[in-house]
Each structure stands twice: as structure tokens, then as C-alpha cells.
N, C-alpha and C positions, 0 to 999 in steps of 0.2 A: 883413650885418654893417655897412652902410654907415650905416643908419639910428644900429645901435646908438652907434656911433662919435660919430655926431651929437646922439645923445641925452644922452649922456655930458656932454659938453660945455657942457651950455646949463644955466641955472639956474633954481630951483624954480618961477617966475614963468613963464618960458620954455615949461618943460613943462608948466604948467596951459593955457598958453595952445593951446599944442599937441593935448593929450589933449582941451580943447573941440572945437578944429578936428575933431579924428577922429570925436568923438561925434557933430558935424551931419552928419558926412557918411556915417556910419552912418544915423544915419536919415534922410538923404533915399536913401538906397539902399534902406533897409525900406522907407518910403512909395511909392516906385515900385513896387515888388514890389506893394505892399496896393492899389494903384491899378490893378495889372492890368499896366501897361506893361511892366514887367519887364525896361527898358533897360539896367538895371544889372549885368553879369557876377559870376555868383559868387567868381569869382577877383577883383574888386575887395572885395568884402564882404571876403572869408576876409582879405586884405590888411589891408583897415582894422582889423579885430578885429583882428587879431598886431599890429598898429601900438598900438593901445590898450592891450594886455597888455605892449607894451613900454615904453610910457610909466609904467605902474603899477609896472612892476617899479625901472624906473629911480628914481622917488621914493620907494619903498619902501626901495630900497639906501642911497641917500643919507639916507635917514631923514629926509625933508619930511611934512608934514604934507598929506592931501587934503585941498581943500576943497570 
């Protein structure tokens, strides 16, 4: 709940910049996987995705526009 609190807070500009961040680092965590290395914990992935679904939902609420 701590995220959400923090998501709440920040403005539409804020959580674009945000939900980018999640998205590189989703996929340097796929890329490791596809590389073989597989350094990545699935409990990081499963993280970022609920982190991304929170950011979506938060601008959705607010009623921002993606871009």
C-alpha cells in the first residue's frame, strides 16, 4: 500500500515518468531471461508488472491521458 499512497500523490508527468522506468526494467529483466542468464527473480518481474498495473490504474482514476 505504500507505493499506492506514493502514486497517488505525484502528477500525471510524474507517473509517465514512472511507468517508463517500470517498463525498462521489465524488459531488462525479459532480456536476461532470453539471454539465458536468468539473474533476474521471478518475484522481481511479478513486482514490476503489479507496479506497472498500478501506475495504469492510477492515471486511469485520475482521468490523464497515456501517452
Amino acid at each position: 500500500m505504500k507505493v499506492m499512497k506514493e502514486l497517488l500523490g505525484m502528477s500525471a508527468s510524474e507517473l509517465q515518468n514512472r511507468l517508463r522506468e517500470f517498463k525498462k526494467e521489465l524488459l531488462k529483466f525479459k532480456i536476461e531471461v532470453g539471454a539465458g542468464t536468468g539473474t533476474a527473480s521471478s518475484g522481481k518481474v511479478k513486482r514490476t508488472k503489479k507496479n506497472i498495473a498500478r501506475v495504469l490504474t492510477v492515471l486511469k482514476q485520475k482521468g490523464w491521458q497515456q501517452q
